[in-house]
C-alpha positions in Angstrom: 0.0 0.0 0.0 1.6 3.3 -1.3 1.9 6.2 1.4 -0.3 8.4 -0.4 -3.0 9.9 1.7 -6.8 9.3 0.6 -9.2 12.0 0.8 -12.8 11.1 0.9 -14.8 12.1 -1.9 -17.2 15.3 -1.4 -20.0 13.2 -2.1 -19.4 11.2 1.2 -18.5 14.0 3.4 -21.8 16.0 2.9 -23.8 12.5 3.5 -21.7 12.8 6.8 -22.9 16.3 6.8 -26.5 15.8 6.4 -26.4 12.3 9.0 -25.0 14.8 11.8 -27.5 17.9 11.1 -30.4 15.1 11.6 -29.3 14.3 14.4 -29.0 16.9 16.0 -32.0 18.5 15.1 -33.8 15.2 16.7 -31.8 15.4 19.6 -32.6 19.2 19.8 -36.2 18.5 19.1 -36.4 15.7 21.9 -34.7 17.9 24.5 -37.2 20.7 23.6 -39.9 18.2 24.1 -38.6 17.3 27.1 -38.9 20.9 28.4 -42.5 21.8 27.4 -43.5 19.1 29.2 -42.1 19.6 32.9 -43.2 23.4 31.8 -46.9 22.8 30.8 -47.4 20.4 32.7 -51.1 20.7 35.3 -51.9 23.7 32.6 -54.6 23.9 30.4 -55.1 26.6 28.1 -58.3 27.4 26.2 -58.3 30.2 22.7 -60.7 30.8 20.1 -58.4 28.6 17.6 -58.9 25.5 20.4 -62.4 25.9 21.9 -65.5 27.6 21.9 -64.0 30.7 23.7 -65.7 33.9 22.1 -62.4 35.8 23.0 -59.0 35.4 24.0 -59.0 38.7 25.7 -61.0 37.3 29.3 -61.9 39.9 32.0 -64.5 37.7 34.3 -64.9 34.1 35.3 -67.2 32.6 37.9 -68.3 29.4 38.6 -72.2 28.3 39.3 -73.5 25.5 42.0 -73.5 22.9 39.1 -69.8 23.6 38.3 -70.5 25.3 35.0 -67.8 28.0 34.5 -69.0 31.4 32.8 -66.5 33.8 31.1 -66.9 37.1 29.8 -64.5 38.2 27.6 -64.0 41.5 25.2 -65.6 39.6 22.6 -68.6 38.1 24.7 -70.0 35.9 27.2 -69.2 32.1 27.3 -70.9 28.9 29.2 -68.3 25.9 29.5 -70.7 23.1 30.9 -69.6 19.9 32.8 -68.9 17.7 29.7 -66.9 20.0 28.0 -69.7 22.0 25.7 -69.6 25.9 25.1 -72.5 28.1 24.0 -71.5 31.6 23.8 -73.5 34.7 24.4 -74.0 37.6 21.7 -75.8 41.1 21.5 -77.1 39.4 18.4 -79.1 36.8 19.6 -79.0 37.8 23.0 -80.3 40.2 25.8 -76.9 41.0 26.1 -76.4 44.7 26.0 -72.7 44.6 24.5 -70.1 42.5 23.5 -67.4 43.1 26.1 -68.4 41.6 29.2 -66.6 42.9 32.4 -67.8 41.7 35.7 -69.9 38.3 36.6 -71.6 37.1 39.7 -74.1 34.5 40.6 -76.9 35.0 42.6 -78.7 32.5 44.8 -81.6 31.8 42.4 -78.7 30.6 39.9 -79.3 34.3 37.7 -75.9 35.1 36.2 -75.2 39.2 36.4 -72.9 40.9 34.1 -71.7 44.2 33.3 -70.9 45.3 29.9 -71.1 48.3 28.3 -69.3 50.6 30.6 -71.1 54.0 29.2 -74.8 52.7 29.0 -74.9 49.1 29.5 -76.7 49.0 32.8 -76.7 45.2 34.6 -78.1 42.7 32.5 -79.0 39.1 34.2 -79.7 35.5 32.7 -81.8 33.8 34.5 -81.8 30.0 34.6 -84.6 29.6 32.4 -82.6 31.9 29.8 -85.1 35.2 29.9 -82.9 38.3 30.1 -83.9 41.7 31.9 -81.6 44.7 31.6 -81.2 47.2 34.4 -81.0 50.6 33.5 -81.8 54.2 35.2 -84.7 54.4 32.8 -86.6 51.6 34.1 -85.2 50.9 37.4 -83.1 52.2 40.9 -79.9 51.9 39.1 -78.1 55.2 39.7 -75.8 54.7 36.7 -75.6 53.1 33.3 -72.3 52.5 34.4 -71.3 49.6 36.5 -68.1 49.1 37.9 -68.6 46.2 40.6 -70.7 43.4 41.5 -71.1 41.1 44.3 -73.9 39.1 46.3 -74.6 38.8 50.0 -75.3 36.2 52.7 -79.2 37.3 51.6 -78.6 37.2 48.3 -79.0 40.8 47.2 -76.9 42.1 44.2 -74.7 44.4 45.8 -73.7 47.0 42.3 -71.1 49.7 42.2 -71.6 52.8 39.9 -70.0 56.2 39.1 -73.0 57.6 41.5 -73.3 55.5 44.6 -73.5 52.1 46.1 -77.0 50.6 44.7 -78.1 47.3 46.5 -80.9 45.5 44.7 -82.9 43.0 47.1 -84.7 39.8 46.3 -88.0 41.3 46.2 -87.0 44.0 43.9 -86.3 46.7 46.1 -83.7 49.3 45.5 -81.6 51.3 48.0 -78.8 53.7 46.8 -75.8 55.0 49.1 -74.0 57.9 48.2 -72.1 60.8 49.9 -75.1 62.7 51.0 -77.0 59.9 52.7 -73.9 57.6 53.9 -70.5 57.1 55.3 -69.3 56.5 51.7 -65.9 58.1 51.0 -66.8 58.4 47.5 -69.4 58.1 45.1 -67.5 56.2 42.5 -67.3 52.9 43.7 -65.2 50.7 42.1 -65.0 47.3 44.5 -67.4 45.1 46.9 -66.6 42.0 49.1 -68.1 40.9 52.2 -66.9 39.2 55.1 -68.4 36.5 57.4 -69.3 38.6 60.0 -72.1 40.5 57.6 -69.6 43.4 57.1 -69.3 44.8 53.4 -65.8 46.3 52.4 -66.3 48.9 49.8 -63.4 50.7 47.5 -64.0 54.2 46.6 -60.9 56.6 47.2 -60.4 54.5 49.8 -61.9 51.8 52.2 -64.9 52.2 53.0 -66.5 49.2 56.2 -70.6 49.4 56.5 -71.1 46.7 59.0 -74.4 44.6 59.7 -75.9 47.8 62.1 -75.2 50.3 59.7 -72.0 52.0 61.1 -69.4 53.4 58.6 -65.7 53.4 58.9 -63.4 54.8 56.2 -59.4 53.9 55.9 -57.6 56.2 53.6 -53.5 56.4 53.6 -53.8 59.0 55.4 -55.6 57.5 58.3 -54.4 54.0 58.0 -51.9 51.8 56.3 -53.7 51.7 53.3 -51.1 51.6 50.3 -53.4 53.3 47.8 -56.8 54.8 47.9 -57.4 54.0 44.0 -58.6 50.7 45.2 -58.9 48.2 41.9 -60.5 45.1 44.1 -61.2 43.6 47.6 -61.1 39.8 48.5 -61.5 38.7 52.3 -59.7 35.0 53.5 -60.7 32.5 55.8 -59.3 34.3 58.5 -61.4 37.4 57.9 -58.4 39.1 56.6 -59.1 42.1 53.9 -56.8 41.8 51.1 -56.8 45.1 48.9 -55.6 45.1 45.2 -54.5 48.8 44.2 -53.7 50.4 41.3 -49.9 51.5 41.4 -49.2 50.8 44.6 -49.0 47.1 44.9 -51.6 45.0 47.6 -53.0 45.5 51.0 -54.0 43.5 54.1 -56.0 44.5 57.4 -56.2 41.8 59.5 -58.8 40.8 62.2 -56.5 43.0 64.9 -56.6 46.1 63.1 -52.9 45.6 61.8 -51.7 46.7 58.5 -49.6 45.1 55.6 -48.6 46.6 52.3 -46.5 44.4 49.8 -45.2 45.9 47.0 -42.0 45.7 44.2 -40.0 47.0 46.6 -40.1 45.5 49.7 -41.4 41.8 48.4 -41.7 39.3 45.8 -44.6 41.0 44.5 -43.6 41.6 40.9 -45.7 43.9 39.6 -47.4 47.0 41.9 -50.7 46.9 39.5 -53.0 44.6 40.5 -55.7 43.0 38.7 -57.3 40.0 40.4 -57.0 38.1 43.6 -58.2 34.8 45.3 -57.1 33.3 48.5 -58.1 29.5 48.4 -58.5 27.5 50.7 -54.5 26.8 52.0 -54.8 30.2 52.4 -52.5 30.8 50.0 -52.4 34.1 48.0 -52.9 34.3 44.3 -52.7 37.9 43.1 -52.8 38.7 39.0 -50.7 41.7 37.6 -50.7 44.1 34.7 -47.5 43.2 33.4 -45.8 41.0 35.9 -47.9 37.5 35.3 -49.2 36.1 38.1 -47.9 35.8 41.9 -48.3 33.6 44.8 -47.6 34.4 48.1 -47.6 31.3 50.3 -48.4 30.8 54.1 -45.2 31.1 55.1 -44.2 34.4 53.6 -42.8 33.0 50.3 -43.1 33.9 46.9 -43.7 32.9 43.3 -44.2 34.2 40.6 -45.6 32.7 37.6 -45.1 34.0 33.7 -45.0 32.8 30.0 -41.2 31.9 30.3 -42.2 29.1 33.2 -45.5 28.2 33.2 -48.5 27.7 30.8 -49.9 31.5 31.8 -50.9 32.8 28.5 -50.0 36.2 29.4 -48.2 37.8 31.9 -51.3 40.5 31.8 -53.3 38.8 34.3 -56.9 39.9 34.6 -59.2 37.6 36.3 -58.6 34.9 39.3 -60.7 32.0 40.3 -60.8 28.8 41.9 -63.1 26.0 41.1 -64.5 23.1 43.5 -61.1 21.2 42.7 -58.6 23.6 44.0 -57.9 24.3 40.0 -56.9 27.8 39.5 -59.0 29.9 36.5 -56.7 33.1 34.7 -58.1 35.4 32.6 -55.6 37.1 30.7 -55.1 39.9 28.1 -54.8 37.7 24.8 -53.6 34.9 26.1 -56.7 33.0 26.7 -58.3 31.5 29.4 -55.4 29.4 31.3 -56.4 26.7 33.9 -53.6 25.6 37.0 -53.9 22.2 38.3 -51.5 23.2 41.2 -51.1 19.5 42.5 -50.5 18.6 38.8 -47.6 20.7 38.2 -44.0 20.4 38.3 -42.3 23.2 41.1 -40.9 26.6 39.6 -38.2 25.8 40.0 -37.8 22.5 38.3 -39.1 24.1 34.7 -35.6 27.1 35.7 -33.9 24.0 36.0 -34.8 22.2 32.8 -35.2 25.4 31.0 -30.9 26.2 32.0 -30.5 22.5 31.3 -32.4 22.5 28.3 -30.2 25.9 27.1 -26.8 24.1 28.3 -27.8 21.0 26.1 -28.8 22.9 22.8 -25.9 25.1 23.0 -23.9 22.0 23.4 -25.2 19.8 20.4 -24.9 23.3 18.1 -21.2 23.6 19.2 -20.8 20.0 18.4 -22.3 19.9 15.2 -20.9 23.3 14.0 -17.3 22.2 14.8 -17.6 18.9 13.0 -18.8 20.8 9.8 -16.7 23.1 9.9 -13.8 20.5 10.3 -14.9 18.1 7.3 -15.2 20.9 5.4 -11.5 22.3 6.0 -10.8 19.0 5.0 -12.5 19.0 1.7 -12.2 22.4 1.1 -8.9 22.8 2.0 -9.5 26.2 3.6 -11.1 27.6 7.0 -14.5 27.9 6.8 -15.8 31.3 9.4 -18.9 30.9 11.5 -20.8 34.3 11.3 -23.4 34.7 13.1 -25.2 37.6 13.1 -25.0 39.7 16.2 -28.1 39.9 18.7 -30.8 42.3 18.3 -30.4 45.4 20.2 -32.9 45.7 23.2 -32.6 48.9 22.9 -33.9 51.5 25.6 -37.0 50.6 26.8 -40.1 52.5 26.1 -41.7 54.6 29.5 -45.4 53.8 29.2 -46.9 57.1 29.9 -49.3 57.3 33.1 -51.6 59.1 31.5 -53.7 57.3 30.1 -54.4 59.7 26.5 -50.9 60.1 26.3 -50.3 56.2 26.5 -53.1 55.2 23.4 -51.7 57.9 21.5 -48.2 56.4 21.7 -50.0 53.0 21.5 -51.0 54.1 18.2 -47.9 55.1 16.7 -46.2 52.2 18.0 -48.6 49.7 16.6 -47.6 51.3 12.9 -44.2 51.3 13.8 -44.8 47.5 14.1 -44.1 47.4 17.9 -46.5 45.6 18.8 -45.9 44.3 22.5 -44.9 48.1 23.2 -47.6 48.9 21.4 -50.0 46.6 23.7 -48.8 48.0 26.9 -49.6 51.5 26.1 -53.2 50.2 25.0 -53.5 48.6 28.5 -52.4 51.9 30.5 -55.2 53.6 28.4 -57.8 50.4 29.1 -57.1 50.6 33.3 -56.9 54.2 33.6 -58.3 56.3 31.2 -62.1 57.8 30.5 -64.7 55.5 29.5 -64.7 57.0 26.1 -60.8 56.4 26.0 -61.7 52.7 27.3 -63.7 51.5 24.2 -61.4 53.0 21.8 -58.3 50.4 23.3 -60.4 47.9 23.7 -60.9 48.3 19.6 -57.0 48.8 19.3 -56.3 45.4 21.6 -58.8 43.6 19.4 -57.1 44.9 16.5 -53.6 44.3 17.9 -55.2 40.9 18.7 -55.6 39.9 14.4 -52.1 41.9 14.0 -50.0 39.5 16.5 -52.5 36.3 15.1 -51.6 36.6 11.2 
């Protein structure tokens, strides 16, 4: 045999070439597999393009005695019954007064109560027989078209909050109104209702407002109490009779039975976001708080947090609008375009096991692209007889990040200009500032700019 080295032929080396990429990419697709499952796993997540779901932007979910779940979305109202069927809810067929559906409760007679419209939608209820009435000032003790909160009490009287006073509407049809000149009421506009199981009702309006069972009135403001906020957003109360206050801006709340105050926010907690959206304490007493911006949180009996997002978990946005927990401990998110998301908690892999697999899961990838890239590039010298240079382009610029104005005409504006720029998640955020703060008016016109965003980002 002559000393003469043999080179393979091209032909061979590229089969080698095109075994290795293969390869890899099946070992990268595996490993990727691997990952989505420790991270989705005990989530469910329900869109238009999977389900019945009339929108994926969800702003109310409650659930009724026979475990049906009803969602109102921007896009309408929804009925997911016990075997899996949905029947949605229209202004076109329906009594319903708009499409965007805001705020749900159930009643004791099994009547579903919704607020729509915010400018003239009044409170329309489904009964169980499906006949629909609409409350408005025209034909009843509503003080306003406008309806900010709902909630029902021990007696089962629909407990509404308007721009104009607290109205309460009895079982017998009887309306009573609260407002600054007949009541303790801090405010007129009231924006939040829960009661507690001493018969006490917690009110939010510039402040916290306590009517108890006699009729007495106490208001906590920050100035008079450790209240973090007085724009109050929502009110929850635990087990423990504890009042847990969601505000906007300044992060969440709690009075507990002793009179004692607690305010968490970004900066002195795992809290991750100070705007907050929903909350639901079940029945561990643990702490489930949703966020504009900062997905959602948990804050745990013994002080700890988590904090849940779309790089970790199967939340399908990390604009978290809605909170509820069904007969099976299963957590139910409404989120801004990402759906309706379901938790099964005891399901689910730890936090900290999807970091894990996700760095594992990065270290892997990276590994088999090194690999891969070095072999290539090695039978290639070989054939080519020259060095072959890996450029890869350089990573996009983050850039500075956009300030999302406060106020809320200034933020749609920029919204707007973003959104033709082509930015859209920037564009988004400013659309939400304008949604949560701004005038009714300015209200409708982002919800027409999310749903527009909305077909944008799903083309």
């Amino acid at each position: 045999m002559s000393g003469k080295s043999v080179t393979p032929k091209p032909k061979r080396q590229w089969m080698f070439i095109v075994a290795v990429l293969v390869i890899g990419i099946g070992l990268m697709a595996l490993g990727e597999a691997a990952f989505r499952w420790v991270k989705y796993r005990g989530w469910t997540t329900y869109k238009t393009a999977n389900s019945g779901l009339a929108g994926n932007y969800v702003s109310a979910v409650v659930i009724d005695e026979q475990g049906q779940i009803w969602i109102g979305s921007l896009d309408g109202l929804n009925m997911l019954d016990t075997a899996g069927g949905w029947k949605t809810y229209t202004p076109a067929e329906f009594g319903l007064t708009d499409d965007p559906v805001y705020g749900l409760a159930i009643d004791q007679q099994g009547r579903v109560l919704m607020r729509s419209d915010w400018l003239s939608g009044g409170l329309n209820v489904l009964d169980s027989t499906g006949n629909w009435t609409t409350y408005t000032p025209a034909n009843s003790g509503l003080a306003d078209s406008e309806v900010n909160a709902l909630a029902i009490d021990e007696q089962g009287r629909a407990w509404i909050g308007t721009p104009r006073g607290l109205n309460i509407l009895d079982t017998a049809g009887h309306w009573t109104i609260y407002t600054t000149a007949n009541s303790g009421l801090i405010d007129d506009y009231v924006n939040a209702i829960a009661f507690d199981e001493q018969g006490r009702a917690w009110i939010g309006s510039e402040g916290l407002n306590e009517l108890d069972a006699a009729g007495n009135w106490t208001t906590y403001t920050t100035t008079n109490s450790g209240l973090g906020s007085n724009d109050i957003d929502l009110i929850t109360v635990d087990e423990l009779g504890r009042v847990w206050i969601g505000t906007w801006r300044q992060g969440l709340s709690m009075l507990d039975t002793a009179g004692n105050w607690t305010t968490y926010t970004t900066t002195n907690s795992g809290l991750a976001e100070d705007y907050v959206n929903a909350l639901v304490v079940d029945k561990q007493g643990q702490v489930w708080i949703g966020t504009q911006g900062g997905g959602l949180n948990l804050l745990d009996v013994a002080g700890r947090w988590t904090t849940y997002t779309t790089d970790n978990s199967g939340v399908g946005d990390n604009h978290v609008w809605e909170l509820t927990i069904d007969g099976q401990g299963r957590l139910w998110i409404g989120t801004a375009g990402g759906g309706l998301n379901v938790f099964d908690v005891q399901a689910s892999f730890p936090t900290k096991t999807v970091e894990i697999a996700s760095a594992c899961r990065t270290v892997y990838l990276t590994g088999i692209f090194l690999g891969e890239l070095c072999f290539i590039i090695f039978v290639t010298r070989r054939q080519q007889r020259q060095v072959m240079r890996n450029e890869q382009p350089a990573p996009p610029s983050s850039g500075t990040p956009i300030a999302i104005p406060e106020d809320p005409q200034t933020a749609f504006e920029l919204g707007q200009s973003l959104l033709l720029a082509g930015k859209h998640s920037e564009a988004k955020a400013c659309f939400m500032q304008a949604f949560r703060a701004g005038s009714p008016e300015l209200r409708q016109r982002a919800v027409a700019e999310l749903e527009k965003l909305g077909e944008v980002e799903s083309s």
